[in-house]
N, C-alpha and C positions, 0 to 999 in steps of 0.2 A: 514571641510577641507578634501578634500580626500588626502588616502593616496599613496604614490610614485609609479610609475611601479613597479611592480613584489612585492609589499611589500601585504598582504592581514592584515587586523584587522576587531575588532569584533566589534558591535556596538551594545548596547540594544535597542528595537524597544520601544518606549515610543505611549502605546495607550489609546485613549481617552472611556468614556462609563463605564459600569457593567466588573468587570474582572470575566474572567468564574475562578471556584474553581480549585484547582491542580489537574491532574489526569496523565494517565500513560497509554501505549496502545493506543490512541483515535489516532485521523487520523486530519490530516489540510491539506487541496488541495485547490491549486489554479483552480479559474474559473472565467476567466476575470480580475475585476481591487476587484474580493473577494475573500477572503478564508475562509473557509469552516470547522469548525472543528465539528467533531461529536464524539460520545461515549467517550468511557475511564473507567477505574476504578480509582474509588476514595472511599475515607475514611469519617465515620461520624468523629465527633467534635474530639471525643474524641481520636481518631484514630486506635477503636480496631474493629468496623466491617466494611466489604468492601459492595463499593455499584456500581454494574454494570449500566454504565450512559444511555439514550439512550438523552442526548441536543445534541441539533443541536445551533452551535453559529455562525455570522457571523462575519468576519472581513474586513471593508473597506478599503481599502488600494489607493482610490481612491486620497486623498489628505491630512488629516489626520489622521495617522489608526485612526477606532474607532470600539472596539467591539458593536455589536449589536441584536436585534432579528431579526430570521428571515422575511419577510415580511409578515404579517394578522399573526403571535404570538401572542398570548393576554398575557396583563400584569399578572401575580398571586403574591404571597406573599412570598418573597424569603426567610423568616424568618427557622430556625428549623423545619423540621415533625417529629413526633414522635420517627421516630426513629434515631434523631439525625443526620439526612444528612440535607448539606447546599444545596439547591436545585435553580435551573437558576429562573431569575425572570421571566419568561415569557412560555407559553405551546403551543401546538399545538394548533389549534382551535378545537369545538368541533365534532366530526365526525373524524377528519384529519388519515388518514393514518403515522406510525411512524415504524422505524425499532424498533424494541427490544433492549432493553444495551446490551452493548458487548463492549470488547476492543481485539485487537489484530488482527483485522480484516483489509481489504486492500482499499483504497480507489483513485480512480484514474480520472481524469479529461474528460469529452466527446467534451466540447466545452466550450465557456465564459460563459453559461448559464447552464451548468448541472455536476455534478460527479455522480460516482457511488461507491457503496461500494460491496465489496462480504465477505461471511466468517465472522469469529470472533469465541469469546470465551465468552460466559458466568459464564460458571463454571466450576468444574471438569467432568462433565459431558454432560455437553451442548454446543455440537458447532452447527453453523451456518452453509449451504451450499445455503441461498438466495440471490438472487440480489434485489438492490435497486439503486431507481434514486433519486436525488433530485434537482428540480430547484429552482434556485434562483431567478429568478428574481417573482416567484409565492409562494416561501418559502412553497414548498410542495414536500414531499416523496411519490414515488409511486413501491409498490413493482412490481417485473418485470417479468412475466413471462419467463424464460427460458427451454429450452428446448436440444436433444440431447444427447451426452455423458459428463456429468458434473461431475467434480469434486467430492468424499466425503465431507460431513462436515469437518472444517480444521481450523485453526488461525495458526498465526507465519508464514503465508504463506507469498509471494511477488505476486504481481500483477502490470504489462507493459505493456504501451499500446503500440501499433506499429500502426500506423492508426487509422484503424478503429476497432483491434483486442486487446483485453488482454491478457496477457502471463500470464496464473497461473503455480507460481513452487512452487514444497514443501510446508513444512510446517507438522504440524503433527494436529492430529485428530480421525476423522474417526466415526462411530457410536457407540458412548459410551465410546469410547479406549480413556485413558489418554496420552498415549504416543507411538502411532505409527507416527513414521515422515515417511516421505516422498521424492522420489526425482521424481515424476512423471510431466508429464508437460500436461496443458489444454490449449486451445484458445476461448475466448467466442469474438462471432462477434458483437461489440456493435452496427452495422448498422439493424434497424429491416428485420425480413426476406421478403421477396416480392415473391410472389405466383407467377410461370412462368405463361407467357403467354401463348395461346390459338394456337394449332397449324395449320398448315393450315386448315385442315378437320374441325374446331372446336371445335376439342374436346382438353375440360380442362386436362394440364399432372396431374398426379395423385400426391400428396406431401405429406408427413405424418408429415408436419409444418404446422403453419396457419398464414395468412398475420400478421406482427408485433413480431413474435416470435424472441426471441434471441438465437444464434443457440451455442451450446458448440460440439466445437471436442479435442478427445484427439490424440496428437501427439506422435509417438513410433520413437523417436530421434534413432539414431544410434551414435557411436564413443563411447569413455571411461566416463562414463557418470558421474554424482558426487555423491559421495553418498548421502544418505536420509539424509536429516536437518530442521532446522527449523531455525529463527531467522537471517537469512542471509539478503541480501541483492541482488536484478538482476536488473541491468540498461541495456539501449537500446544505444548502441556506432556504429559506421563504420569503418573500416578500408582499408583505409583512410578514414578522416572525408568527403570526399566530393565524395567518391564513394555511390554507392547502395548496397554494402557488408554490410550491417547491422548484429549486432551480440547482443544478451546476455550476457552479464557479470555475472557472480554471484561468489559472494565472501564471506570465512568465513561462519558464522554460528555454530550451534552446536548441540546436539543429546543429551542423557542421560549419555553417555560413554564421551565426549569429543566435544574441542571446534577446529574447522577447521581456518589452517589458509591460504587456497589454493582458485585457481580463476578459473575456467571452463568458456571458450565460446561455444555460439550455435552459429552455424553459418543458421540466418533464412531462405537461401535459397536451403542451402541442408540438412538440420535437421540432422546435424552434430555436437555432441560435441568434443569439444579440452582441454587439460590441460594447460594451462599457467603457467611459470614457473619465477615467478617475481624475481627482484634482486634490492632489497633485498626483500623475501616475509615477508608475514603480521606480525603486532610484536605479534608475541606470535599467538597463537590461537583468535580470533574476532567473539562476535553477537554481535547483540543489536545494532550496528553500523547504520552508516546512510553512505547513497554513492550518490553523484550527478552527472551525466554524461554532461559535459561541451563541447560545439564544438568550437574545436580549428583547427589551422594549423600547421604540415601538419596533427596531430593527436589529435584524442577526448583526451582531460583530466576527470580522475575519481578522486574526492575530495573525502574522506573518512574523517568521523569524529565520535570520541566518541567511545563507546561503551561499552562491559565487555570483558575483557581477560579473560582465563584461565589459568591453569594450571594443577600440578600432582595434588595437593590437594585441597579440598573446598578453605580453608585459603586464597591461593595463589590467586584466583579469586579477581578479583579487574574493577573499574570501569573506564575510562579514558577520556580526555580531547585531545587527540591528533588530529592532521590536518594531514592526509597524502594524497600525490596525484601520480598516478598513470598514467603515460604517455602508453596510450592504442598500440601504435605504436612497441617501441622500450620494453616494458613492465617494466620499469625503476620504481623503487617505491621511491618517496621522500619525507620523512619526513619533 
């Protein structure tokens, strides 16, 4: 029975199939009528060593859900390995190309038939700065050449699509560094590149790309820009929802010193940031959070839920359950 206008509840999603194990970090993207989850960190039996994932699970949602492997996975032994991780019942084939474990990494949607991931975190000292694709409907990973000016290695970053472009913000990283965050902004063109043509004379223009590359530029925003974080959240809104003023949102987040509870727009077409000034702003300082950008009239709605608060002391840190939404318009924040 659904429920009333304007009333919202929660619903447990009941799926059929192998359930993948708990884990933390990992990513779930829709593509088409599946989604997609990959990596995570997770725990042996016992739950004293951590174990960086790299399964790939799929989830049908075509009629209903039913977790899965991906397609040509071969069955293995999903029993105990030695070192006490509960392991998917199913692997790559053999040859197959696979991303490395990681969790904290970004993963974003290209079409019904592909996502991609960037980044992640393996350990204290190993991050990620590769791209990766994976189809579904072939249930194969294929690392991606990219090229340009790319991002450092990073996790806890965000990644937005706008078209055919990614928005990478923040996050923290960097070449060995535990904890340099970030508030820099990249665009990776997920359209491969195409070699210009032939000019009248015939002769080929010169390009220091090669047909199919994917190209990374970094953008140098202007306005009051936000500071470095990580753990945040940036959704893609308009203002109005049915103009071409398309913007960045990014909200919350947190650093080593402290947890934000403030919201900056970009504005994508003059690469301008703004400070938004909610009323009432965020409860307390917010990461960990999740935000979904909803199109409404006359204004985008942003759902916000969950996350860790902070506070002055460790103690006070705490984890939440809340639903808040954010009218992008009049910037109105309602619990």
């Amino acid at each position: 029975m659904a429920p009333a206008i304007g009333v919202a509840e929660w619903n447990q999603l009941q799926c059929e199939g192998d359930q993948p194990r708990g884990r933390t970090g990992h990513t779930l993207t829709m593509a088409g009528q599946n989604c997609v989850m990959f990596g995570g960190m997770t725990q042996d039996a016992a739950g004293t060593e951590i174990d960086f994932t790299s399964e790939t699970w799929v989830l049908n949602m075509d009629s209903n859900p039913k977790w899965d492997a991906p397609v040509g996975w071969v069955p293995t032994d999903a029993s105990k390995s030695k070192e006490g991780f509960v392991h998917a019942p199913f692997s790559t084939p053999p040859g197959a190309e696979c991303p490395e474990g990681r969790w904290k990494h970004t993963s974003v949607t290209l079409d019904d038939d592909h996502i991609l991931i960037f980044g992640g975190l393996a350990d204290k000292n190993k991050r990620f700065d590769d791209v990766w694709i994976f189809e579904v409907s072939t249930g194969t990973w294929r690392n991606v050449k990219h090229v340009g000016t790319p991002p450092c290695p990073r996790a806890h970053h965000t990644a937005t699509m706008v078209g055919t472009k990614m928005y990478v913000w923040g996050g923290y990283g960097g070449h060995k560094q535990r904890r340099a965050f970030y508030n820099d902004l990249y665009v990776l063109e997920t359209a491969p590149y195409v070699m210009p043509e032939e000019t009248d004379d015939g002769t080929a223009p010169s390009s220091e790309y090669e047909e199919g590359d994917l190209v990374w530029t970094k953008i140098n925003a202007g306005g009051p820009m936000p500071e470095p974080r990580s753990n945040h959240t940036c959704s893609l809104i308009a203002v109005p929802a049915s103009s071409d003023n398309k913007m960045l949102c990014v909200m919350g987040g947190r650093d080593h010193l402290k947890f934000f509870d403030d919201v900056h727009f970009l504005d994508l077409n003059t690469k301008e940031w703004t400070n938004a000034e909610m009323r009432p702003s965020l409860p307390r300082g917010l990461a960990h959070h999740m935000a979904l950008a909803v199109a409404s009239v006359p204004h985008y709605k942003l759902f916000i839920f969950g996350g860790q608060q902070g506070g002055d002391n460790r103690g006070d840190w705490k984890y939440v359950q809340n639903v808040n939404c954010l009218d992008c318009g009049d910037r109105k924040s309602v619990v």
